[in-house]
C-alpha positions, 0 to 999 in steps of 0.5 A: 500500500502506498500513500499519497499520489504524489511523485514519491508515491507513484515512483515508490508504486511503480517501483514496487509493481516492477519487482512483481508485487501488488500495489494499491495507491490511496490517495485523500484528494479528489485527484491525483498528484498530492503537492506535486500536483500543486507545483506542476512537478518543478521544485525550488530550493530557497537561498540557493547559491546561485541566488546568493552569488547574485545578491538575491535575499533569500531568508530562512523566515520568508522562505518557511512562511511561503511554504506554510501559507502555500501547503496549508492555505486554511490554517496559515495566518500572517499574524500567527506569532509560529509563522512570524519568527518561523526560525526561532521555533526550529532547532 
């Protein structure tokens, strides 16, 4: 059984279906493709060194908001105080 239909989920199934065993994919969404699906598949990896040989701010804070307010659209607010200072509530 795999979880989610993502790409690591259909990757994880195919693979698991290429060496002969049975697959179920379950998915919670109304379609396929989990947050893959959300981000047409692309991938962004903030304060990379390209943008910083470039001059381009990427901080840790901004770049933990953005992924929270975009995962979970419902449950982020800007004045929430864990999303404000999002670096300091990590180790």
């Amino acid at each position: 059984m795999v979880v989610g239909s993502g790409a690591a989920g259909l990757a994880a199934a195919l693979s698991a279906a290429s060496r002969g065993n049975q697959v179920i994919v379950i998915e919670k969404a109304p379609a396929i493709g989990g947050t893959t699906a959300k981000s047409d598949g692309a991938y962004w990896i903030p304060n990379n060194h390209i943008m910083r040989q470039a001059g381009i701010a990427g901080p840790k804070d901004d770049a933990i908001r953005y992924m929270v307010r975009v995962s979970y659209p419902a449950l982020y607010r800007d004045d929430d105080p864990r999303w404000v200072s999002a670096s300091a509530n990590t180790s």
